[in-house]
C-alpha positions in Angstrom: -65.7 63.9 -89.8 -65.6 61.6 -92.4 -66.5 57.8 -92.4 -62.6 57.1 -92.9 -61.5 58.6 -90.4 -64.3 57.7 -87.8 -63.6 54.0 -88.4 -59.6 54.3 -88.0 -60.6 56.2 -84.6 -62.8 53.3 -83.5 -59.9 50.7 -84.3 -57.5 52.7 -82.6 -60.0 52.6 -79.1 -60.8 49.4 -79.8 -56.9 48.1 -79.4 -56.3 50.4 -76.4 -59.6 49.0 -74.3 -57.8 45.3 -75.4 -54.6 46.3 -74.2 -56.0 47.6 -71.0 -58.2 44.9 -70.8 -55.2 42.2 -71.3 -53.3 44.6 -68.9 -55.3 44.1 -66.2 -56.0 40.2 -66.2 -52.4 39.6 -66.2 -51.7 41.9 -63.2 -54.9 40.1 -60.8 -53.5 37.0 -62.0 -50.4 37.3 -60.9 -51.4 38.5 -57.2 -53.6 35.8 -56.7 -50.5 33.3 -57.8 -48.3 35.0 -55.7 -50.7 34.7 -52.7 -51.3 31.6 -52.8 -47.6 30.5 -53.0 -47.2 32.4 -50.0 -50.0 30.7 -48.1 -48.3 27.3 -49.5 -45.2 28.1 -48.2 -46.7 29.1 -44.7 -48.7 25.6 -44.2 -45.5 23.5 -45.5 -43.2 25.8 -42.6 -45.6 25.3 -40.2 -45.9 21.3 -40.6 -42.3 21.0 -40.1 -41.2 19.4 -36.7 -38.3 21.3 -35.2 -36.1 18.8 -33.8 -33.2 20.0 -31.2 -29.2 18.9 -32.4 -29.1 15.1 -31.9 -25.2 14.2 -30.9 -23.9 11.1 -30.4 -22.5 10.2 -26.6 -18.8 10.1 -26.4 -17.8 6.4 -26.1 -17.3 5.1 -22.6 -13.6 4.4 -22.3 -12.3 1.4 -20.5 -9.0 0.2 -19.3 -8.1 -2.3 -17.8 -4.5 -4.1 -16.3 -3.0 -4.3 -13.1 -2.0 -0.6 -12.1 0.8 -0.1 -9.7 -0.8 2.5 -6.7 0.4 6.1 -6.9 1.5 6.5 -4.1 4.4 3.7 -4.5 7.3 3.1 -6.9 8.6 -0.2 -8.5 12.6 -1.0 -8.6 13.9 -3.9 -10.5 17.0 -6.1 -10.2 17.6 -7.5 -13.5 21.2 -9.3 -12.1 19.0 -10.9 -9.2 15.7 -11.1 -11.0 13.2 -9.6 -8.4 11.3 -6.7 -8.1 10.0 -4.5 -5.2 7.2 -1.7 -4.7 8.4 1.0 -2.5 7.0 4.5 -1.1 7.0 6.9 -4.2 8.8 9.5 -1.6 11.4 7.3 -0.4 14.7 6.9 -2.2 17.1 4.7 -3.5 20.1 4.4 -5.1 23.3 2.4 -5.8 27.1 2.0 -7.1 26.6 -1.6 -9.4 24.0 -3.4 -11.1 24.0 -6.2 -8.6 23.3 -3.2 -5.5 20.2 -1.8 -7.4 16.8 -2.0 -5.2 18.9 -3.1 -2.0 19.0 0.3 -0.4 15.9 1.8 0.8 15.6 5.0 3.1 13.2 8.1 3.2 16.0 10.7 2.9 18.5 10.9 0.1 21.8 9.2 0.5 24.9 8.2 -1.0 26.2 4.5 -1.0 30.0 4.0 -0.4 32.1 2.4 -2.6 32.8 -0.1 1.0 29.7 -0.9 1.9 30.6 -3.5 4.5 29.6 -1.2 7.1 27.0 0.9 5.3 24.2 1.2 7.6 20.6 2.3 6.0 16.9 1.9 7.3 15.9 -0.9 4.8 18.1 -3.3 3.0 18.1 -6.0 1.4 21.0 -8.8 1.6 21.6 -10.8 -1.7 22.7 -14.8 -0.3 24.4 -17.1 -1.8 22.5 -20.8 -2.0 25.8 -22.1 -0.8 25.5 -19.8 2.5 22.0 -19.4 2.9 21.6 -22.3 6.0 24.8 -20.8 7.8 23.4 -17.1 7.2 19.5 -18.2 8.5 21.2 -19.5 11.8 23.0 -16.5 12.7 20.0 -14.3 12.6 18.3 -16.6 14.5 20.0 -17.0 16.9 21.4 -14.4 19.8 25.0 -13.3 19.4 27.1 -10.3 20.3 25.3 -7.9 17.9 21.6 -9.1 18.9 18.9 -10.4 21.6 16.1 -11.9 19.5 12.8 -11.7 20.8 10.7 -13.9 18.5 10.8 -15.6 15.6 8.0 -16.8 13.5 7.0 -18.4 10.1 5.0 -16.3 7.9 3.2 -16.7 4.1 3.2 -14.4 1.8 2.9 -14.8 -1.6 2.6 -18.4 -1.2 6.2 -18.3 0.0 7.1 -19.8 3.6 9.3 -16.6 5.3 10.8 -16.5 8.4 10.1 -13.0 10.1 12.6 -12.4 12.9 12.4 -9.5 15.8 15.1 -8.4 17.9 17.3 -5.7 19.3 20.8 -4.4 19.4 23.0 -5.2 22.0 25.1 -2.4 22.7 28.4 -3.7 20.7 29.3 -1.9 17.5 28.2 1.5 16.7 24.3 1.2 17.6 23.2 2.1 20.9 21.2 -1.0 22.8 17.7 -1.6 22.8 17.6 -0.7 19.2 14.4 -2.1 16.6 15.6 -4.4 14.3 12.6 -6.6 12.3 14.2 -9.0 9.5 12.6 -11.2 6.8 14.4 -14.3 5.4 12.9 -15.2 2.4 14.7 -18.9 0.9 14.3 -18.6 -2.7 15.7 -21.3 -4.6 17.2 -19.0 -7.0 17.9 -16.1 -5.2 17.5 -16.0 -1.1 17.2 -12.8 0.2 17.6 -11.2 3.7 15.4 -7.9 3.8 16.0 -5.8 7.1 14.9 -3.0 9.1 17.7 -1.3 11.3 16.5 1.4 13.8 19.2 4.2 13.7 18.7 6.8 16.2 16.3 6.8 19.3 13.9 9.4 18.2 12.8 6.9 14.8 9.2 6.2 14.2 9.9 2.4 14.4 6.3 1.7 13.5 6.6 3.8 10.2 9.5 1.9 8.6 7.9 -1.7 9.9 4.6 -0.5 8.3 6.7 -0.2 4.6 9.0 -2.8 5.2 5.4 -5.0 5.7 4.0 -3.6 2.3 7.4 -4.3 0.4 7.7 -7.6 1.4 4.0 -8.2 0.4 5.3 -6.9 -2.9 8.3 -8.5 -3.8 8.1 -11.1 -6.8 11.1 -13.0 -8.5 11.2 -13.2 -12.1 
């Protein structure tokens, strides 16, 4: 072997024990950077506070206002300007304007073109101002039609009204002995008569009084 080549052998080893030295730094390196970015990453997970889904509470919803009861209905008279709550399974019905909320019965019927005659639980009798004194007095009073029994002035709504109690007579078409509970109420605008007329013996009188009592409580003029 000669000197020239023994030295280009000895170069040649020389650059493959660098390589392989230079080789094997980088690799350690690089586990020992990738470990401790993994232990990094575990302490900065674990330091975390898991905190559960925050939501916000539905707002509280509030209404307020006067609320008519559900088991009742309003009816309006916009010729006569009053109003009346009645039972929401009750019916009524009527021919004109001016005979709307003036016919009251818990059965469906059908008002007469004539309805001078027309005979239903619960009316209610539009007066004139004119007639109003001469209509108060003949309820008042006995006749042929009626025996009163009492007669008595009420408040309600801050309005004097007269409530009269008396039975049939016999005459007419109604048998004697019969219920019949009225309420005169003297508006200045618009006096009303509102009547309950028993109809047949087997009638639970105390029934209709009970409504006709919780429709007068309601009535208001406007």
């Amino acid at each position: 072997m000669t000197l020239g080549i023994f030295k280009t052998r000895i170069k040649q080893i020389t650059i493959v024990s660098a390589l392989f030295v230079y080789g094997l730094t980088a690799f350690l390196l690089g586990r020992v950077t990738v470990k401790n970015n993994f232990i990094d990453f575990k302490k900065s997970k674990s330091s975390e506070v898991i905190r559960p889904v925050e939501t916000s509470p539905p707002n509280t919803d509030i209404q307020s206002g006067a609320v008519i009861s559900s088991f009742a209905k309003l009816c309006s008279n916009t010729v006569y300007s009053f109003e009346i709550v009645y039972p929401k399974d009750w019916f009524t019905t009527f021919n004109t304007e001016p005979e709307k909320c003036t016919f009251f019965a818990p059965f469906s019927f059908v008002v007469p073109q004539d309805i001078t005659d027309f005979s239903i639980p619960i009316k209610i009798e539009v007066v004139k101002s004119d007639n109003w004194l001469q209509t108060a007095k003949f309820y008042q009073n006995p006749n042929e039609f009626q025996n009163v029994i009492s007669v008595q002035t009420i408040q309600i709504n801050e309005k004097s009204v007269q409530k009269i109690e008396a039975q049939t007579t016999g005459k007419g078409f109604l048998s004697r002995g019969f219920t019949i509970i009225r309420y005169l109420i003297a508006d200045s605008n618009t006096p009303l008569v509102i009547s309950y007329q028993q109809l047949n013996e087997k009638e639970n009188t105390k029934m209709y009084e009970d409504a006709l009592s919780e429709m007068i409580s309601s009535l208001n003029f406007f």
